[in-house]
Each structure stands twice: as C-alpha cells, then as structure tokens.
C-alpha positions in Angstrom: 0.0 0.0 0.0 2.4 2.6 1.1 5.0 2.0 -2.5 1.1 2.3 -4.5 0.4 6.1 -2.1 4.2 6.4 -3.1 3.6 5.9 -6.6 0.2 8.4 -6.6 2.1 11.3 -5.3 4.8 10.9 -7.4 3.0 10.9 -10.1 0.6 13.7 -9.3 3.5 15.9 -8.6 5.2 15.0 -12.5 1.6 16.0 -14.0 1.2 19.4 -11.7 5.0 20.4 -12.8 4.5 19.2 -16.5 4.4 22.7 -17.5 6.4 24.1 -14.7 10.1 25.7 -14.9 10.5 25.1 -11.4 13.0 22.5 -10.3 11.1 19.7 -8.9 13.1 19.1 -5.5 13.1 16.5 -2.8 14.8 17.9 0.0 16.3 16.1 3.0 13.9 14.1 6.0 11.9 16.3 8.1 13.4 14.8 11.8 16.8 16.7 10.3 15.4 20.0 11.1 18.4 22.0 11.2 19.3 20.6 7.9 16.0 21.1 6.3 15.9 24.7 7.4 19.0 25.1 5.3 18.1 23.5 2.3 14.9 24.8 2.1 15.6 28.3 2.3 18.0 27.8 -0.6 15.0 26.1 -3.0 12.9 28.6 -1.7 15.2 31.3 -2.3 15.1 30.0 -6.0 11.7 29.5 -6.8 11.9 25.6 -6.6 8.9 23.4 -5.6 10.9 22.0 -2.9 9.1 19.1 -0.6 11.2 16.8 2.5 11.4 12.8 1.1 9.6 11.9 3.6 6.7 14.1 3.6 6.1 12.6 -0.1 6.8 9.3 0.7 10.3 8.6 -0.5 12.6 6.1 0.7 16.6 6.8 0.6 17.5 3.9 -1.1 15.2 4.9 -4.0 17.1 8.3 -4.9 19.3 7.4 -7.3 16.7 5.5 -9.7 14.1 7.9 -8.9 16.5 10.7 -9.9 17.7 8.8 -13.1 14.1 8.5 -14.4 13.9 12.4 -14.1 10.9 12.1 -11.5 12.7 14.8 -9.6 15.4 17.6 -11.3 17.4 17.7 -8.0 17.3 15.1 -5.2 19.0 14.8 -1.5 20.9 11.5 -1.3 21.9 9.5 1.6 24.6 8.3 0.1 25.3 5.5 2.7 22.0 4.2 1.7 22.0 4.9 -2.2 25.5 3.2 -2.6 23.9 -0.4 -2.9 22.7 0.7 -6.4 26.8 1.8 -6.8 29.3 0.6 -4.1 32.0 3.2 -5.8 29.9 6.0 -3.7 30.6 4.5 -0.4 34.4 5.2 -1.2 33.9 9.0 -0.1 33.1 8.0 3.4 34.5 4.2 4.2 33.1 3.6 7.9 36.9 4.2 10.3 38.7 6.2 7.5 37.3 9.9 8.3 37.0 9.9 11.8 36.9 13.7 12.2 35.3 16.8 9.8 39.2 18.1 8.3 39.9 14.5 7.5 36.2 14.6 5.8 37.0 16.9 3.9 40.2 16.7 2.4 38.5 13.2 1.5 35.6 14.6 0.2 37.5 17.1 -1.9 39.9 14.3 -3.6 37.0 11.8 -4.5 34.5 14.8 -5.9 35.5 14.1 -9.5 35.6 10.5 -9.2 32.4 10.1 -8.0 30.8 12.8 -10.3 32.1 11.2 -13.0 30.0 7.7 -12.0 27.1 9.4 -11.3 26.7 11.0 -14.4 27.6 7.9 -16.5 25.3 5.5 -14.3 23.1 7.5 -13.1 22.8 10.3 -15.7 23.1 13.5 -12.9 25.6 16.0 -11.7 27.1 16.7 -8.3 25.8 20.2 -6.9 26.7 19.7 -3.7 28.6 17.0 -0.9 28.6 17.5 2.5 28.6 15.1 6.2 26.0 15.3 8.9 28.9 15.0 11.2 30.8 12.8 13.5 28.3 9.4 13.8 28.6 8.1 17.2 26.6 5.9 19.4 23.0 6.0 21.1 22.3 2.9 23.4 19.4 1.8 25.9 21.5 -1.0 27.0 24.6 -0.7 29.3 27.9 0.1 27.5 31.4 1.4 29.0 33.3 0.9 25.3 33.4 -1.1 22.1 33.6 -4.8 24.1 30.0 -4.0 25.4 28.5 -3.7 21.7 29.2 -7.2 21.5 25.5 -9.4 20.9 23.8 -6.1 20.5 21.5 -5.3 17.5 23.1 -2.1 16.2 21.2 0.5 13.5 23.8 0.8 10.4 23.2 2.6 7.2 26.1 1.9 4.8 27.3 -1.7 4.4 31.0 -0.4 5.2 29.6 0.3 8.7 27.4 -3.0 9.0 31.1 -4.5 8.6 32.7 -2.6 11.6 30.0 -3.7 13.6 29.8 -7.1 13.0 33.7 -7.1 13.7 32.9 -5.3 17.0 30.4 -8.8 17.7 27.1 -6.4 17.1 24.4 -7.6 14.7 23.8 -5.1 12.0 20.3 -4.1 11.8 19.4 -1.5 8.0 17.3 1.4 9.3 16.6 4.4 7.7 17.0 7.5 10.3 13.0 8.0 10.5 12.8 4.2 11.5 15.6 4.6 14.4 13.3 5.9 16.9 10.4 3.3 17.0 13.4 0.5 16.8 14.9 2.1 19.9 11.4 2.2 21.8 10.5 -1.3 20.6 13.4 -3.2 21.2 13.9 -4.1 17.7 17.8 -2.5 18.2 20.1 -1.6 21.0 22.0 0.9 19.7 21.6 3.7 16.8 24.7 5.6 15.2 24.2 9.1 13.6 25.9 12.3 13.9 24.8 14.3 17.7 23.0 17.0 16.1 20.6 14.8 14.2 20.1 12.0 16.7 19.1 15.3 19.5 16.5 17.0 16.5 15.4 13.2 16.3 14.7 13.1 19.9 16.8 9.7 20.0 17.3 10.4 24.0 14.3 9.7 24.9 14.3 6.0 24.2 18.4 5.7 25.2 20.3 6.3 28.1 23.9 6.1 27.3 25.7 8.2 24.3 29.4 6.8 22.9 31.1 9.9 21.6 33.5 7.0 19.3 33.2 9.0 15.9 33.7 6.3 12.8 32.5 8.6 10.0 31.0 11.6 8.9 27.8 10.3 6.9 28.1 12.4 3.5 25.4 13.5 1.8 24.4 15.3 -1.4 22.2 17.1 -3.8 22.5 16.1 -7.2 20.6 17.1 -10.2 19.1 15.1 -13.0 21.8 15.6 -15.8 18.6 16.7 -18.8 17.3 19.1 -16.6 21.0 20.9 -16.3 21.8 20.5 -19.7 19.0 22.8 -20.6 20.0 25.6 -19.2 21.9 28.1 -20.3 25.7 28.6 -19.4 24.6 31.7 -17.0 21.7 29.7 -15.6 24.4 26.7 -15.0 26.8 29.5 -13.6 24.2 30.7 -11.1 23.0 28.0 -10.0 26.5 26.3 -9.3 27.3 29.5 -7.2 24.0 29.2 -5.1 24.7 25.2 -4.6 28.5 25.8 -3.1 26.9 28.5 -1.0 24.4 25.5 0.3 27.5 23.0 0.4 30.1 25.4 2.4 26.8 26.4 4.8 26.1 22.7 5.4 29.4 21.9 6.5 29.6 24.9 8.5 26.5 23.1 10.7 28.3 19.9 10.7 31.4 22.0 12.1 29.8 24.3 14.3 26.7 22.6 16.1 27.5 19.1 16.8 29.8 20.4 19.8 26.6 21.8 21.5 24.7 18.6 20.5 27.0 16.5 22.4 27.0 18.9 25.5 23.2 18.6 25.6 22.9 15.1 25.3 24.7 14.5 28.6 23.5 17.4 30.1 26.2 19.7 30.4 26.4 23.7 29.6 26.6 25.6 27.7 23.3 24.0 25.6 22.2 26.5 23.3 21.2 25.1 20.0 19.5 22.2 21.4 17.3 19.8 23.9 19.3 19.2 27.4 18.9 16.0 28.1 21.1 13.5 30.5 22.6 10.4 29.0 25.1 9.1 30.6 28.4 9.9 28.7 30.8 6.9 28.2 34.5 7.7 28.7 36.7 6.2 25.3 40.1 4.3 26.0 42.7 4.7 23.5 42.1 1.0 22.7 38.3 2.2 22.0 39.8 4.6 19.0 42.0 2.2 18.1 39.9 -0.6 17.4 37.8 1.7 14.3 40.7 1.5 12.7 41.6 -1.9 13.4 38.4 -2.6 11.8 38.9 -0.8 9.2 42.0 -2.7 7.9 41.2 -5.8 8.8 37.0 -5.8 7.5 36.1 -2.7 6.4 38.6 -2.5 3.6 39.1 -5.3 2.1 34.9 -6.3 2.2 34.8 -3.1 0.0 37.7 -3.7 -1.9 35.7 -7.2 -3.2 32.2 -5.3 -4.0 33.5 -2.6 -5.6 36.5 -4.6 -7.9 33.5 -6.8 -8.7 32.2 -4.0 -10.9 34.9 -1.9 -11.7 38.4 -3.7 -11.4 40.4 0.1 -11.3 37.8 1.0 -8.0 40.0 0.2 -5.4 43.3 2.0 -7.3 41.5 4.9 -8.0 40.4 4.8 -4.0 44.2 4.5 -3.2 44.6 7.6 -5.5 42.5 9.7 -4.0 41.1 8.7 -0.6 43.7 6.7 0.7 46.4 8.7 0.0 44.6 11.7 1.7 43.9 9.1 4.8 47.2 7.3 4.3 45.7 4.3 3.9 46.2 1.9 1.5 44.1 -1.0 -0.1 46.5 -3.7 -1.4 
C-alpha cells in the first residue's frame, strides 16, 4: 500500500510540474530539522517546488533510480544508503577512515571528480553539492562502557562499510533508515543507533536511550544532485548561477556539521553551555585509546578489504582509484 500512495504522489506531482520551470526538488527528511531549514531556504530562495522525502513518501534507497528517471530535477541523497545501487559511492566515506570533519573533507575534496564522474555515466546527474552530517557516534538503551560492550547487540547501520565494523565489533547489524531509528529504539527491535549528535538530538533519539558513545567512525556524506537533462537545458549563466547558489548551500552545510554538533553532544549529557539544542542526561561513556583504536583496526582488517571485493567486482580500477585519492589523503592503503 504505502509503495502504491508512493507511486500516486509521485505521479501527481510530475503531472502538476509538466508545465512548470521550477526545479522539482526532494529535499532532506523532516526529523533533520536543522538541515532542512537550510536546504529549504535555498530552494525557496530560488523559486523551486521543494518538498522533504519523507513528507512525499520517499525512501533513501530509492534516490538514485528515482532521480535517473527524471521524476525529480534535484534530489538529497543518503549516500550510505544509495551506494547499494553503486558501491564506488561509499568510497567518499568508508566507515573508520574519516573519523573527524578536516579528514572529511580533504577526502571529500579528492574523491568529488571521481564520484561525479560515475554518477553521471550511471546515473545520468551531476554533483551540486557533498557534505557530512557530522561525526556518527553511538546512542544505546543497554549498558555500554566501550566497544567490548557492543558485543551481541543489534546495532542501527546505514552503509554496508559500517554494518562490517559492527559485526567485527560482535554487534548484529540491523538497516534502518533515520525516521525508522526511533520506534526500533522504543520497541526493542535495536540496542544501539549511530548518527551524527546533532541529528540524533533534533530526532529526539534520548528519549528512548540512556547512554551516548562519543566514538566517531564517520561523517555520513550526503548530497544534492541534479538530473543531468534538466542541467543540460540551461543556459551557461543559468548553470553559472546555480552552481554558485549550490557551493553556498555545500560550504553552509558543513559549517553546521562543524559548528553545532559540539553543543549537540553537550546537551545530550546534560552539560552547559546547551544553546542550539534539547538538554537531556545520557550518561556519557569515557573512550580508552584501545576504543579509537579498534575503528581503525576494523577498518584494515573488514572494512577495507569487504569493499575492496564489492566494488572490484564492478569496476576492477575501484580500489586503485580509492588509493589515489582517498587513501592517500587518509594514508591508507588498499592492497
């Protein structure tokens, strides 16, 4: 029932834009508020008939295709999620490689062509914009005092990269996307969820958990990308304008990711200043060297080379072009 209601809007909104030069946009999930705010300013700011994924009934793993088949000029990807459709993506943001925001970024920066170049030959769209959430950490209702203690616990992932670490860790990987989290956390269905400190406080994820893990593993990077028919209509000052608008939205989104996830994590555990969001009181868990040291441990031993296999599979120059770019940025290297 809910992929037919998916299918109606859909459609209804291609008929009521048939005639329309405004960008069809599906913006980021409504729980993201802070994000949202952003984006849809921007699309506001440009005329564009901007609507949240969820509010319209889209699911993240559905971008890509649904942005292929030109049902929306400019979608915002999870690209955790979306990279089952093209495990290249999940390069930018390999769960233990980018464990802090200027690591991010220098990846980020060194992969941009590579992974514009895929999308437009696979998926026939253009990068506008790529940018993190921030640090993703850990949100439990069960006990924990360090990695050891995620071992047998059902553990929210989004990316399969991550779904490795955690089964190296012992923890049972469960695939939820973020507006799923919350109920799982209330029902039982997992123990843990990972997600950056800003979004899990706008989700309200401390109400259903009661200890927070500030072990970062990645940065969760996201993007807007636009439907490669719709941008080659436009005219070079068009193009121009627009790609000056979408940096403005990139450098601004990774200004939030830099900026706000400090107060998030003071909040969560109840600590001042709190400014920017909900106080709550989880109890913080105190990280061991050993703690920091086994994301990266998992990321050589799993992470790696499980990635290294899916992505050779399709592309046998994936994991040197990685090694290229990421890796030597990360000084890591995929043999």
């Amino acid at each position: 029932m809910r992929n037919v209601i998916s299918g109606l809007i859909i459609s209804f909104l291609l008929l009521t834009n048939a005639n329309s030069a405004e960008l069809k946009v599906a913006g980021n999930f409504t729980k993201n508020v802070k994000h949202v705010a952003i984006e849809k300013a921007y699309f506001e700011s440009i005329n564009a008939n901007y609507n949240p994924m969820d509010v319209i009934g889209i699911k993240a793993p559905d971008a890509l295709r649904l942005l292929k088949a030109g049902t929306f000029d400019v979608m915002s990807v999870q690209i955790g999620m979306a990279s089952r459709d093209e495990p290249l993506f999940e390069g930018i943001d390999l769960i233990g490689v980018s464990t802090d925001m200027a690591k991010l970024k220098k990846a980020v920066d060194s992969y941009r062509d590579v992974f514009d170049q895929r999308l437009q030959e696979k998926f026939n769209a253009k990068v506008m914009t790529l940018w993190p959430f921030g640090p993703q950490m850990f949100y439990c209702n069960a006990k924990i005092n360090g990695v050891d203690d995620l071992k047998g616990l059902k553990i929210r992932s989004f990316t399969p990269s991550m779904s490795a670490m955690l089964e190296y860790f012992g923890a049972t990987p469960v695939t939820l996307g973020f507006s799923d989290v919350y109920p799982a956390l209330q029902k039982g269905v997992v123990s843990c969820g990972v997600t950056s400190p800003t979004s899990s406080n706008t989700g309200k994820w401390m109400e259903v958990t009661t200890h927070f893990m500030p072990l970062s593993v990645s940065g969760a990077v996201q993007g807007h990308f636009m439907n490669l028919n719709t941008w080659n209509k436009m005219s070079s000052s068009e193009q121009a304008k627009l790609e000056k608008g979408f940096k403005k939205l990139e450098n601004d989104l990774w200004d939030l990711a830099n900026t706000v996830n400090d107060d998030a994590m003071r909040c969560i555990v109840g600590e001042e200043p709190c400014e920017k969001h909900t106080k709550y009181n989880l109890k913080r868990v105190t990280l061991s060297d050993a703690d920091t040291a086994k994301v990266k441990e998992a990321a050589l031993k799993v992470v790696l080379p499980t990635w290294k296999k899916t992505c050779n599979s399709v592309d046998k120059n994936c994991t040197d072009t990685w090694n290229k770019t990421v890796g030597k940025v990360a000084g890591m290297t995929i043999k």
